[in-house]
N, C-alpha and C positions, 0 to 999 in steps of 0.2 A: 073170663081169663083167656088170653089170647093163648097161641102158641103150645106146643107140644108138653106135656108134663111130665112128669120122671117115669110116672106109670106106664105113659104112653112108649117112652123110650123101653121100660123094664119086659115089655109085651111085645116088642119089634126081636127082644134077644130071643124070646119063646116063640115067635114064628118064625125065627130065623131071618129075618129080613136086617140089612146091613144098614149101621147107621153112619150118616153123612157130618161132619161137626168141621167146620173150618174158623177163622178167629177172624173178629174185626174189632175196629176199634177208634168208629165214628160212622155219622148217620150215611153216609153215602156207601161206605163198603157195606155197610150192616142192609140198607136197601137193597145191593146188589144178592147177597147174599140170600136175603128173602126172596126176593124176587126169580133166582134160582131154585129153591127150593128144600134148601138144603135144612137137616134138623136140629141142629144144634149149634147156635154160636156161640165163642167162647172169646169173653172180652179177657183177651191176655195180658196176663203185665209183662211177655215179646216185646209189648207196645214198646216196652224200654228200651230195646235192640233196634226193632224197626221203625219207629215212630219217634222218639226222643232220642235217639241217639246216642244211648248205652251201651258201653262193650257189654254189662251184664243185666238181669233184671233186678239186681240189689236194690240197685239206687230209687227204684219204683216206687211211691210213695201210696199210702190209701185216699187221698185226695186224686192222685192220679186217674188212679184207678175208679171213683164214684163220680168223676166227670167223663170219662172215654164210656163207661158205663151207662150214663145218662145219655149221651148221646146215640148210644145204639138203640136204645132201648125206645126210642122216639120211631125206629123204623119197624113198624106195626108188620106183623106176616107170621106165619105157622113155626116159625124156627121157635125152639126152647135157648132161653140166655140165661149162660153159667158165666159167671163174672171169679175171676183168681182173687184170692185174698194174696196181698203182696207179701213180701218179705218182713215179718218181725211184728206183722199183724193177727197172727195166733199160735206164735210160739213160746208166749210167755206164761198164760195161763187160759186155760179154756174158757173162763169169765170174758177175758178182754177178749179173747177169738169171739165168744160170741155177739160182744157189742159191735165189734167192728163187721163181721157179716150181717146181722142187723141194719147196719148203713147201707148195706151195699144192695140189701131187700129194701128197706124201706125207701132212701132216696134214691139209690139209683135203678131203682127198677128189676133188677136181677130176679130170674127166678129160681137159682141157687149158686151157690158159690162154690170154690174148687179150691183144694190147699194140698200141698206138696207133704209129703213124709207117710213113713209104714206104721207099724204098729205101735210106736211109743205115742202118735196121736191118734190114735183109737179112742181116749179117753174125750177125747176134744171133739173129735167129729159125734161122740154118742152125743155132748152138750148141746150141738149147734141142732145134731135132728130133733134131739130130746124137746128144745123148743118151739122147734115147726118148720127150720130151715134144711131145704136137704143139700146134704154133701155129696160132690164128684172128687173121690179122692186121685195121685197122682203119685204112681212108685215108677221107680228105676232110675234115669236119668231126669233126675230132679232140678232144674238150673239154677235153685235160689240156693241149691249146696254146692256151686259148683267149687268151690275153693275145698271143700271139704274131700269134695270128691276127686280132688287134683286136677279137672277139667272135664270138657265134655267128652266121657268115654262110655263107651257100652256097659251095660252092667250086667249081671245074672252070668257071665262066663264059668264060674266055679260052681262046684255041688254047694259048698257053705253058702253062697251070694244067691244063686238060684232056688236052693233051701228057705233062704229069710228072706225071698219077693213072694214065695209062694204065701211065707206064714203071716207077711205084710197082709197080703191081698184078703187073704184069708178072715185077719182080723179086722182090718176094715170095713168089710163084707158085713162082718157081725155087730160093727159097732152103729151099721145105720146107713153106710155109705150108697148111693144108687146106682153109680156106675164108677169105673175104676180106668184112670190112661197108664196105659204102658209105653215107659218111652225109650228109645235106644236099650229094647231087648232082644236076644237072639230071639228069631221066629219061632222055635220049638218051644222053646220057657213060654214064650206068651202067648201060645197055642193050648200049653197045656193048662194054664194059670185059667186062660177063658174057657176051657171043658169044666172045670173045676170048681168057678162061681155063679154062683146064681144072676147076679147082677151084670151088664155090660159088659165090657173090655172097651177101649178105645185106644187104636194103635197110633206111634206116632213115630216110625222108624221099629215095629216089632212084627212087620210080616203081617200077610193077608190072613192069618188065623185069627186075627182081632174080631169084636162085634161091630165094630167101626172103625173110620180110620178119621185123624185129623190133621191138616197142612197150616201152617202160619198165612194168612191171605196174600203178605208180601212176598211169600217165595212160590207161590201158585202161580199167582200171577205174572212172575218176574218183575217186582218191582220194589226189591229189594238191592242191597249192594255186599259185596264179598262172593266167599265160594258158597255154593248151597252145602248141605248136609248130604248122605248119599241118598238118604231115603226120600227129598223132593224130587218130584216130580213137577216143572213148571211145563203147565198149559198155556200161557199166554207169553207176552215180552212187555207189558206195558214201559216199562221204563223205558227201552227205546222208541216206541209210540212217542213217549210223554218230549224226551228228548229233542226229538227230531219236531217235533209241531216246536216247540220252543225257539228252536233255534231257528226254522222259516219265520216265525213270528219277527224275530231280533232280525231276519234280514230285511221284513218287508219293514219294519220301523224307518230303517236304519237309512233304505231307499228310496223314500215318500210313499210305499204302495199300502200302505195303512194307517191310517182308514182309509176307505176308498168312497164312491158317492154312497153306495149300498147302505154305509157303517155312518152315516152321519145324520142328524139332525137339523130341519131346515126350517126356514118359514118363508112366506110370499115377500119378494121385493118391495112390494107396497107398504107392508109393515115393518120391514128390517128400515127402509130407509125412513118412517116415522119413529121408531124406534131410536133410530139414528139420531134423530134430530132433536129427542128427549133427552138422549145423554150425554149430548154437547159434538154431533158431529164425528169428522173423521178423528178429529184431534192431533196431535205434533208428535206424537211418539213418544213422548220422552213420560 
């Protein structure tokens, strides 16, 4: 079995060394991404935001998701692949949660899955470890509630909200979960929340107390569109990269300068004009 396994991840939090997890979601980022080094990719259903072009990750489908899946999972390297169960695919009853993660091991390759909500599916995650799949659960800013939650806002602000992330984490913990993302948490809550479990922490906008931290690949890179969140950090600009070659491309089209001799295909005179003469000459144009 290739690639890092929960164990391996569960034994980085006990020597203290910080874990790397950013998302992709097709073989070429998912290469990059190996090829980096990094330990954890996480085939997001973001993809909906960044990749299909959803205002939310609602409309994500589990089809969606066992083909972006499939395709990452083709770029062989040391990273561990947690694939998101999408929206309304283990919220019904832990039975169908479990079939549907199932798919997402069996055909799409995943080596575990990750689903949003606290402790009322604690019951759910025991099901899915219970049968041999392990879970990366995901409190605080959850996006598949975000209507719920009246938008993407910080969570854990109050003693009561801070209270029931802790008792989330908590139960989670117990029900089988192997690591845990915090998302748009104050830094202190998800500081103390990772002293407090046994298992990971993965931040994602809750401060450097995390046992890791995770970025969406498109806003790493800068190759996303809108404002970022506060807590990216883009290392690169691709989109203007990408931009700009595009748009010399469209001007050398547009100019005669492409293709040029370099970019083309030839054969000997002697042949072109036999060739020629096989298929009836210069011919009239018409």
């Amino acid at each position: 079995m290739s690639g890092k396994t929960v164990h391996d991840l569960q034994e980085m939090k006990a020597r203290g060394e910080r874990i790397v997890m950013v998302t992709a979601y097709d073989y070429p980022s998912a290469r990059c991404a190996q090829e980096a080094g990094v330990d954890v990719i996480l085939v997001g259903d973001s993809l909906g935001n960044v990749v299909l072009g959803y205002e939310t990750t609602i409309p994500v489908r589990l089809e969606d998701m066992l083909r972006h899946v499939s395709a990452v999972t083709r770029a062989e390297g040391p990273a561990h692949v947690v694939c998101d169960m999408p929206f309304m695919t283990y919220q019904v009853s832990a039975e169908e949660a479990l079939r549907n993660a199932a798919r997402l091991v069996q055909e799409g390759g995943a080596q575990s899955v990750k689903l949003e909500g606290g402790e009322a599916f604690a019951p759910t995650v025991r099901r899915i470890v219970e049968a041999g799949i392990p879970v990366m659960a995901h409190i605080g800013l959850t996006p598949q509630s975000v209507h719920r939650l009246g938008g993407y806002r910080v969570q854990g602000r109050s003693a009561e909200a801070a209270r029931r992330l802790l008792e989330d984490a908590l139960a989670l913990q117990d029900a089988g979960a192997y690591s845990l993302v915090l998302e748009a948490v104050p830094w202190q809550l998800a500081a103390e929340i990772t002293r407090r479990l046994r298992i990971p922490t993965i931040g994602i906008g809750a401060g450097a107390g995390c046992d890791g931290q995770v970025l969406v690949f498109h806003d790493l890179v800068g190759y996303s569109f809108g404002t970022p969140a506060k807590f990216v950090r883009r290392y690169a600009d691709v989109r203007q990269v990408v931009t700009e070659a595009l748009r010399r491309f469209g001007e050398d089209v547009r100019r005669g300068a492409y293709p040029g001799d370099a970019e083309r295909y030839s054969m000997k005179d002697e042949e072109w004009r036999r060739l020629q003469a096989e298929i009836g000459g210069e011919g009239d144009g018409a």
